[in-house]
mmCIF file as gemmi writes it, N, C-alpha and C atoms, coordinates in Angstrom:
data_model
loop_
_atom_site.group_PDB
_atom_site.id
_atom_site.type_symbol
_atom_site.label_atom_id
_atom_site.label_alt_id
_atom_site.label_comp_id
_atom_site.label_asym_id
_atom_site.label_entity_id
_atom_site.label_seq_id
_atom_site.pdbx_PDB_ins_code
_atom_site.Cartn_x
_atom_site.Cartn_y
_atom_site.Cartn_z
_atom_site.occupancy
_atom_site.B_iso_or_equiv
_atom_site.pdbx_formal_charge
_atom_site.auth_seq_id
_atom_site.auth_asym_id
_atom_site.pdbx_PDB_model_num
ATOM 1 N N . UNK Axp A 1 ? -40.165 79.556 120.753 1 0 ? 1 A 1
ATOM 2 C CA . UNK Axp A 1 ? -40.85 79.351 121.998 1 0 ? 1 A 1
ATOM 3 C C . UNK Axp A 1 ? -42.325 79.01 121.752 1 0 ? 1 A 1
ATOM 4 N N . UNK Axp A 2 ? -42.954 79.71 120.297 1 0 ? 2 A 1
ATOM 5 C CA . UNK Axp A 2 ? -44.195 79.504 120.376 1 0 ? 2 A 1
ATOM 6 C C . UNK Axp A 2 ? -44.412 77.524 119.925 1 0 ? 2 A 1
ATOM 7 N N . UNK Axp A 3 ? -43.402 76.774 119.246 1 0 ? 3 A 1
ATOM 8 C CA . UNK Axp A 3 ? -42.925 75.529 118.755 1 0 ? 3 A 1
ATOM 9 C C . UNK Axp A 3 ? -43.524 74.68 120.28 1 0 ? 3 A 1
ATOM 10 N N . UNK Axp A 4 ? -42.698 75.385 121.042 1 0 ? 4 A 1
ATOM 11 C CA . UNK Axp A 4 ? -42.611 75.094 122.435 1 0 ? 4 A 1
ATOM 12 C C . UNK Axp A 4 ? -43.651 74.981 122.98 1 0 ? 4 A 1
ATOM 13 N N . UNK Axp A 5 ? -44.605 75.723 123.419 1 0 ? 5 A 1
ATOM 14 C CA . UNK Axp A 5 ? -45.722 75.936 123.767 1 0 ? 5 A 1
ATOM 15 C C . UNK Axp A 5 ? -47.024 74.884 123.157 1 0 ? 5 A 1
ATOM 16 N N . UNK Axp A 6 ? -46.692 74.781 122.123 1 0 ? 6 A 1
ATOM 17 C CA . UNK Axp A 6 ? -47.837 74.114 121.161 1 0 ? 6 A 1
ATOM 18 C C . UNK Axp A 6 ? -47.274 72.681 121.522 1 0 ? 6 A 1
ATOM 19 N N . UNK Axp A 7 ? -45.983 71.907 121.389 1 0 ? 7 A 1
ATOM 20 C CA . UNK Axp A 7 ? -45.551 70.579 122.028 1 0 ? 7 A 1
ATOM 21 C C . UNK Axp A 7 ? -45.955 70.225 123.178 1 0 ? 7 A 1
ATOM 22 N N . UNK Axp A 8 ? -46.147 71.368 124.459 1 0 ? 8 A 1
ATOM 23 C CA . UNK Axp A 8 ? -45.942 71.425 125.497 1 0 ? 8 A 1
ATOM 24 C C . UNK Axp A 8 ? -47.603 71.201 126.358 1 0 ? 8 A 1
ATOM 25 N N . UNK Axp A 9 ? -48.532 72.135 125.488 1 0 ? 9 A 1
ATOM 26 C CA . UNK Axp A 9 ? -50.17 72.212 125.732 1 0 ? 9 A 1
ATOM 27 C C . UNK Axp A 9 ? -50.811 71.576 124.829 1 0 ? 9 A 1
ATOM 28 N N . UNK Axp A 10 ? -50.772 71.086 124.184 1 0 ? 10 A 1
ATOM 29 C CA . UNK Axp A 10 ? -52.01 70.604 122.662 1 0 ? 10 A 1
ATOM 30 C C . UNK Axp A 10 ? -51.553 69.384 122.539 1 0 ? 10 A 1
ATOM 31 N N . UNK Axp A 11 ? -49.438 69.154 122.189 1 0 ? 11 A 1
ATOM 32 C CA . UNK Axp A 11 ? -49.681 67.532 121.692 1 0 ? 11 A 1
ATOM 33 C C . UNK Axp A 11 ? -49.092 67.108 122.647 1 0 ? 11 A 1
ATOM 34 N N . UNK Axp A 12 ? -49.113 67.031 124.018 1 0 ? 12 A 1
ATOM 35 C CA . UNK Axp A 12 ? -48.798 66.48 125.531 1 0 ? 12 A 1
ATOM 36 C C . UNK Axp A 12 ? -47.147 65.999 125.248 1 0 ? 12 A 1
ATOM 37 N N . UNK Axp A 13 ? -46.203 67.231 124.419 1 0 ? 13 A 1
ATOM 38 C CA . UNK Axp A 13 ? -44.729 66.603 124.051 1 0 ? 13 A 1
ATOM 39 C C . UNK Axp A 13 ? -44.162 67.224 125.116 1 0 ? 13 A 1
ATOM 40 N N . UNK Axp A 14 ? -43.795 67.234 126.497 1 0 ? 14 A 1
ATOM 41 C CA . UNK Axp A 14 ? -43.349 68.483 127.618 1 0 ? 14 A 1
ATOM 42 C C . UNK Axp A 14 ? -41.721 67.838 127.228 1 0 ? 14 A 1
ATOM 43 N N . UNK Axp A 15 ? -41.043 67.133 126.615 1 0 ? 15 A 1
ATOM 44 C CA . UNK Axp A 15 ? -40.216 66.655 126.465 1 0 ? 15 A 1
ATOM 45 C C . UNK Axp A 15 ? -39.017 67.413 125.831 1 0 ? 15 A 1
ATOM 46 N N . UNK Axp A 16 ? -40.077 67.639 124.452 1 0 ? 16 A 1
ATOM 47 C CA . UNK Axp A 16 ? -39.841 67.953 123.178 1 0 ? 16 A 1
ATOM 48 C C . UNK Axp A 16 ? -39.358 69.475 123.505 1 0 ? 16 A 1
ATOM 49 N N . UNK Axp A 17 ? -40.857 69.688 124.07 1 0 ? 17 A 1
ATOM 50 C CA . UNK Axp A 17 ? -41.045 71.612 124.517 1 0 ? 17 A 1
ATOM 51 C C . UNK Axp A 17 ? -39.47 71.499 125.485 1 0 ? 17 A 1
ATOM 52 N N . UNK Axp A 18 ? -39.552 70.95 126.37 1 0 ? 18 A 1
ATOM 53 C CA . UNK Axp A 18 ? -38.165 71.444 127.096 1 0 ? 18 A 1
ATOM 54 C C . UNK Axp A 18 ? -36.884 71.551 126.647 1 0 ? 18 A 1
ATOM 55 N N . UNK Axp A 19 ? -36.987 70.219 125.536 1 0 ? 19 A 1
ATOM 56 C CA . UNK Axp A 19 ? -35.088 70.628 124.642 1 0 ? 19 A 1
ATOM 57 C C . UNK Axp A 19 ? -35.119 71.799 124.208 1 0 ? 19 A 1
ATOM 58 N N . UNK Axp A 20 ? -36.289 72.585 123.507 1 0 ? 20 A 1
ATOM 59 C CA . UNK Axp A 20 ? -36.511 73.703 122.403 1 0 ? 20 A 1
ATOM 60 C C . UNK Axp A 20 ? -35.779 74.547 123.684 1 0 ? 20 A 1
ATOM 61 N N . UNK Axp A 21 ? -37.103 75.095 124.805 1 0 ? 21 A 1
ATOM 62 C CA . UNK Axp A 21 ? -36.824 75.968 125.793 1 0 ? 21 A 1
ATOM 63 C C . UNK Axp A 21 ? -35.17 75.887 126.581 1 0 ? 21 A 1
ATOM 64 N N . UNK Axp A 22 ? -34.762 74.771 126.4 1 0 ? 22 A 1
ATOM 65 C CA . UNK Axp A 22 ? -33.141 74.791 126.726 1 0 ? 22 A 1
ATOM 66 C C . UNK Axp A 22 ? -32.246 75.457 125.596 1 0 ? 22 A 1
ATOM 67 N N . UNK Axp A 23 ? -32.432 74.964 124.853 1 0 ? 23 A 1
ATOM 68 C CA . UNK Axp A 23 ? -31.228 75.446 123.531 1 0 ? 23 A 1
ATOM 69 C C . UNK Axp A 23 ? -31.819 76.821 123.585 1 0 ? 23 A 1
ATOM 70 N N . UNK Axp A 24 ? -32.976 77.78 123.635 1 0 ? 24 A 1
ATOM 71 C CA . UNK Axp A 24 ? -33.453 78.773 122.895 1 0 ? 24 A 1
ATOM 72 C C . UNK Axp A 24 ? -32.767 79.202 124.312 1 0 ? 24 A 1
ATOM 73 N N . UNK Axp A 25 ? -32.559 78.814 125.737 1 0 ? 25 A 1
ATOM 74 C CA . UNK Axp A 25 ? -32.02 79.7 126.896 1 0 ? 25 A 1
ATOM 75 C C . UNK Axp A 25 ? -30.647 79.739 127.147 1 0 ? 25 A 1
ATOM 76 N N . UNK Axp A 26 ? -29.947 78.806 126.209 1 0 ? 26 A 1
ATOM 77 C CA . UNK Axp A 26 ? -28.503 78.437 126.214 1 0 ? 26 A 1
ATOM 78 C C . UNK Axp A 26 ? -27.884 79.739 125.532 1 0 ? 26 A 1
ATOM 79 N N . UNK Axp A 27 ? -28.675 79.537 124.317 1 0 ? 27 A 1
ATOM 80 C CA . UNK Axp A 27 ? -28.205 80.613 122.9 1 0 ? 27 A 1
ATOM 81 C C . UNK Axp A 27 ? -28.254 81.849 123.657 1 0 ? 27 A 1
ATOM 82 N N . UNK Axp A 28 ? -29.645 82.551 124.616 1 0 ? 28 A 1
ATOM 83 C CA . UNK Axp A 28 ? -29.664 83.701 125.304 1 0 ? 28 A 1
ATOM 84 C C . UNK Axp A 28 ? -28.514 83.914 126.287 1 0 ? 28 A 1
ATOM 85 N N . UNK Axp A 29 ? -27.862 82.771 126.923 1 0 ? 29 A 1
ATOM 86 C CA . UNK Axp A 29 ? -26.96 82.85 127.819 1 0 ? 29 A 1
ATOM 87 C C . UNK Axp A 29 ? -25.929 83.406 127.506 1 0 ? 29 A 1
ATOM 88 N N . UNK Axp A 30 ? -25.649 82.815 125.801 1 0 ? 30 A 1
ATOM 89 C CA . UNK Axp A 30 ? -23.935 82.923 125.211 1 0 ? 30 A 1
ATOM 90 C C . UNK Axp A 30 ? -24.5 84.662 124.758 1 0 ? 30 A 1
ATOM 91 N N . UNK Axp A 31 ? -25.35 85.081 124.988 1 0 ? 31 A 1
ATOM 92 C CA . UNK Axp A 31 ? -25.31 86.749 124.311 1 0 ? 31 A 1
ATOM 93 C C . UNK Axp A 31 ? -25.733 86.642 123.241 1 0 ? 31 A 1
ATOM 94 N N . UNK Axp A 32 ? -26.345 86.113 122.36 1 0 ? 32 A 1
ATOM 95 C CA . UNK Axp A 32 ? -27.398 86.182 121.289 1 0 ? 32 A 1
ATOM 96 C C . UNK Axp A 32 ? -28.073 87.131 121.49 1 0 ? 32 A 1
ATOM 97 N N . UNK Axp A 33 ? -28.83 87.741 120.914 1 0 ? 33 A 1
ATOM 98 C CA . UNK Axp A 33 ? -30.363 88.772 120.801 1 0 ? 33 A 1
ATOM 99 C C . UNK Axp A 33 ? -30.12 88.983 119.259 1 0 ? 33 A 1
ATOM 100 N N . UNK Axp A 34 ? -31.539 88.874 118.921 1 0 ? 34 A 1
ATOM 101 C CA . UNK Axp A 34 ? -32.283 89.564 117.954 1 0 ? 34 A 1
ATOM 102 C C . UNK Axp A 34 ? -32.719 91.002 118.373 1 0 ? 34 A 1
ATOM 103 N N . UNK Axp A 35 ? -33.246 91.619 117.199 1 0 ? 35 A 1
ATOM 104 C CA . UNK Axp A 35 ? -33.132 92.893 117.418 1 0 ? 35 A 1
ATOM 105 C C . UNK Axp A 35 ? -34.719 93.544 118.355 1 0 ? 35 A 1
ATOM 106 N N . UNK Axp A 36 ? -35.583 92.325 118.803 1 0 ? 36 A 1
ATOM 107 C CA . UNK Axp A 36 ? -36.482 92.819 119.354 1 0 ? 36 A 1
ATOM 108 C C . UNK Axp A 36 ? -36.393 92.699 120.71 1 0 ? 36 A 1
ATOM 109 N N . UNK Axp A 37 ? -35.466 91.746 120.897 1 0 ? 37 A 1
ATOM 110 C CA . UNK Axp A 37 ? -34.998 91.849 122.426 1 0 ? 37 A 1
ATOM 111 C C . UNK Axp A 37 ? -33.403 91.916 122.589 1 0 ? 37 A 1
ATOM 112 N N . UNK Axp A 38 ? -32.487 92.849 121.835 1 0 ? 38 A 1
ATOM 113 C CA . UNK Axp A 38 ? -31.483 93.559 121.772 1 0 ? 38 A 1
ATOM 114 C C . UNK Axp A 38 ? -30.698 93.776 123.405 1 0 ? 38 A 1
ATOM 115 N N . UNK Axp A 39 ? -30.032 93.543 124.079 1 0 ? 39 A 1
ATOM 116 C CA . UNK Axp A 39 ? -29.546 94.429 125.176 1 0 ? 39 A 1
ATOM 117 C C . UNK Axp A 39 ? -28.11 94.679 125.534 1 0 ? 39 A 1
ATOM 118 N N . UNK Axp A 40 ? -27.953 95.686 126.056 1 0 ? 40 A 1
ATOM 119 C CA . UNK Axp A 40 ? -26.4 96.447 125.945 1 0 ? 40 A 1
ATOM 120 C C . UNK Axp A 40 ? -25.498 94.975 126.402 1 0 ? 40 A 1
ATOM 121 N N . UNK Axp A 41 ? -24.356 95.162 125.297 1 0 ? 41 A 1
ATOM 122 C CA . UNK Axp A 41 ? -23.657 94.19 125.703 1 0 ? 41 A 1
ATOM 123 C C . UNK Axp A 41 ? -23.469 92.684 125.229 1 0 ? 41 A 1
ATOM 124 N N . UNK Axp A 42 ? -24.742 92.53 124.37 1 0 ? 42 A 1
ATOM 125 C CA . UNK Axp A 42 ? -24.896 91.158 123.358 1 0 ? 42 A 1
ATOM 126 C C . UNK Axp A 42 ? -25.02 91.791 122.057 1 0 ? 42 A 1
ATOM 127 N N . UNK Axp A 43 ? -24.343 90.636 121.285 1 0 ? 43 A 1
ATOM 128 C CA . UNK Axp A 43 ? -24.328 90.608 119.912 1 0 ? 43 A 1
ATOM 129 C C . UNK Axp A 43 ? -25.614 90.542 119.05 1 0 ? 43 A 1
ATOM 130 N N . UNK Axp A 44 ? -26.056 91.373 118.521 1 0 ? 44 A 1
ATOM 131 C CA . UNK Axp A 44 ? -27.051 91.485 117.676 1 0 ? 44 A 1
ATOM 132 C C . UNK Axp A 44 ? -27.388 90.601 116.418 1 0 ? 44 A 1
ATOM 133 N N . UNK Axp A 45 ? -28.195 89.292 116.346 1 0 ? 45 A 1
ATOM 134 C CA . UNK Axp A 45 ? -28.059 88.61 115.061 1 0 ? 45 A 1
ATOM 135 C C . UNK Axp A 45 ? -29.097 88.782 114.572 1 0 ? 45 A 1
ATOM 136 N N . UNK Axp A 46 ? -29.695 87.801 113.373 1 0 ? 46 A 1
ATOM 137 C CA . UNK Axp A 46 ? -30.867 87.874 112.44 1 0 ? 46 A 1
ATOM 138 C C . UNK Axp A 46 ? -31.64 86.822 113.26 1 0 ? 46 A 1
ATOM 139 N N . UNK Axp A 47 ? -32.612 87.155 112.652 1 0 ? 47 A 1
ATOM 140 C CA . UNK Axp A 47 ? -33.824 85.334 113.056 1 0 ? 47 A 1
ATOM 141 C C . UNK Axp A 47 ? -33.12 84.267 112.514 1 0 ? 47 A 1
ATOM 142 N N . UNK Axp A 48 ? -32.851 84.547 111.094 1 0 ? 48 A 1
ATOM 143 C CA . UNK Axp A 48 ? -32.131 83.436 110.822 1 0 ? 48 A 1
ATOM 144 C C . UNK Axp A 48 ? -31.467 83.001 111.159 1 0 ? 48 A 1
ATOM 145 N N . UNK Axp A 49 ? -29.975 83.491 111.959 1 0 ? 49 A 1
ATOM 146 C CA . UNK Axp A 49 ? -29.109 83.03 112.93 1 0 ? 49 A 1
ATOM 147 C C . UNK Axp A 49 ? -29.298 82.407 114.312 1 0 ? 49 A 1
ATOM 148 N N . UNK Axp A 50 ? -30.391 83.207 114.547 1 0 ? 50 A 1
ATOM 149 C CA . UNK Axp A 50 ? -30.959 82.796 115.807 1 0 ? 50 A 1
ATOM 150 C C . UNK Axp A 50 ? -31.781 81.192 115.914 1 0 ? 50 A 1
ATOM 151 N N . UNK Axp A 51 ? -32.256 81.075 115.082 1 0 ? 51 A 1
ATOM 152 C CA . UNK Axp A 51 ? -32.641 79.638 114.507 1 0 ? 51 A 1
ATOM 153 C C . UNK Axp A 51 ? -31.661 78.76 114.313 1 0 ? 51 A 1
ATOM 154 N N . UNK Axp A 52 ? -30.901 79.597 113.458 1 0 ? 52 A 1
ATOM 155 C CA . UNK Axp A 52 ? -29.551 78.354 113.622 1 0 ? 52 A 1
ATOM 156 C C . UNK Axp A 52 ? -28.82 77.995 114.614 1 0 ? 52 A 1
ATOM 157 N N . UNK Axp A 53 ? -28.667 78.745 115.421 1 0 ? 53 A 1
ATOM 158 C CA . UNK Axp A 53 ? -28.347 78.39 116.442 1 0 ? 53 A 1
ATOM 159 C C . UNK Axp A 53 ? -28.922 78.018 117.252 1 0 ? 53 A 1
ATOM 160 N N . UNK Axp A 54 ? -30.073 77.81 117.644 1 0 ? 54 A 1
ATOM 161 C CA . UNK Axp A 54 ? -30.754 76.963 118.401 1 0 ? 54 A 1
ATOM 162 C C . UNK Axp A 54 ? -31.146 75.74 117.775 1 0 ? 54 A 1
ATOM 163 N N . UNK Axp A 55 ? -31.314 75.576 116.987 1 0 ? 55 A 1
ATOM 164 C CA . UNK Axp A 55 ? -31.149 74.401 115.922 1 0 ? 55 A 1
ATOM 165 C C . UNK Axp A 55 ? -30.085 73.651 116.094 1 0 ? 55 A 1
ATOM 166 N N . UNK Axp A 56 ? -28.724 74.339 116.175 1 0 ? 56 A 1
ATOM 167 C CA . UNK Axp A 56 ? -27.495 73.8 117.048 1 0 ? 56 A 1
ATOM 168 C C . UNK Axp A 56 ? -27.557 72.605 118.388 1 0 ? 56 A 1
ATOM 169 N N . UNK Axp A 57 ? -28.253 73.257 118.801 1 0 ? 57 A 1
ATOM 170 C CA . UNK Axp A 57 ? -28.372 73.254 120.696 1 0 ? 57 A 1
ATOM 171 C C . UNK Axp A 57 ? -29.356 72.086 120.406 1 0 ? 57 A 1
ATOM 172 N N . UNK Axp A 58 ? -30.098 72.364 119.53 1 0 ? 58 A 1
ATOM 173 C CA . UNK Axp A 58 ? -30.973 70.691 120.001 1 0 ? 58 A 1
ATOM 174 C C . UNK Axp A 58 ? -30.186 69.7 119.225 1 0 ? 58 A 1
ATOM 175 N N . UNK Axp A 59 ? -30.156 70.154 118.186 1 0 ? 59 A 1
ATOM 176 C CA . UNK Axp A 59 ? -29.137 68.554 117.905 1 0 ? 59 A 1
ATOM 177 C C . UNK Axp A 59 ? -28.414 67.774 118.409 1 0 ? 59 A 1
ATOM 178 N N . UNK Axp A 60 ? -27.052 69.034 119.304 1 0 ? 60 A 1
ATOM 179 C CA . UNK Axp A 60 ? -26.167 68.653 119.785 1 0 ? 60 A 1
ATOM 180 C C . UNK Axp A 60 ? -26.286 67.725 121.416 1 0 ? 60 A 1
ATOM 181 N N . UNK Axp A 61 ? -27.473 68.113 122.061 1 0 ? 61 A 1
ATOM 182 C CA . UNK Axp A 61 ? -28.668 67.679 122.774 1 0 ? 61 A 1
ATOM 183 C C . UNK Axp A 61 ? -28.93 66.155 122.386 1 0 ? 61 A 1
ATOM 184 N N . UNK Axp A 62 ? -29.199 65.63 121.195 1 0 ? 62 A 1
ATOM 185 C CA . UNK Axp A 62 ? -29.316 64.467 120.297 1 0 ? 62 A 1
ATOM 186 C C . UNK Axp A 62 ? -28.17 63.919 120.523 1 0 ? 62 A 1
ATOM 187 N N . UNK Axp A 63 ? -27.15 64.487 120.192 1 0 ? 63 A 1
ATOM 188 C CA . UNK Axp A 63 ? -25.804 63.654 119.825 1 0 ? 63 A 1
ATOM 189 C C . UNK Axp A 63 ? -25.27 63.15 121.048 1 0 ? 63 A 1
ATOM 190 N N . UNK Axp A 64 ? -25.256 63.992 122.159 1 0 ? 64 A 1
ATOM 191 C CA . UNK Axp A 64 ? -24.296 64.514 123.086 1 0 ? 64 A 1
ATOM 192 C C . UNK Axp A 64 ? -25.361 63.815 124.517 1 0 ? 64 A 1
């Protein structure tokens, strides 16, 4: 999100910032959490997963 923010205010990308902020709200939808925002009922992953999978979401965004 912070990726997001910096595309979004500094290099005028609101484009860019919005695929990020989609895939990063998609991944929250399917029950993702990391362990700093954890909540009853979603699957608990790493950052690293969590990246990958939003990493997912924009590509597929690309392709699709």
């Amino acid at each position: 999100m912070t990726v997001a923010l910096m595309l979004r205010h500094s290099l005028n990308q609101g484009e860019a910032a919005g695929r990020i902020e989609k895939a990063v709200e998609d991944v929250l939808n399917e029950g993702y959490r990391t362990t700093d925002i954890q909540a009853k009922g979603c699957r608990l992953i790493g950052c690293r997963e969590m990246g990958r999978l939003v990493r997912e979401k924009i590509d597929k965004g690309f392709k699709g």
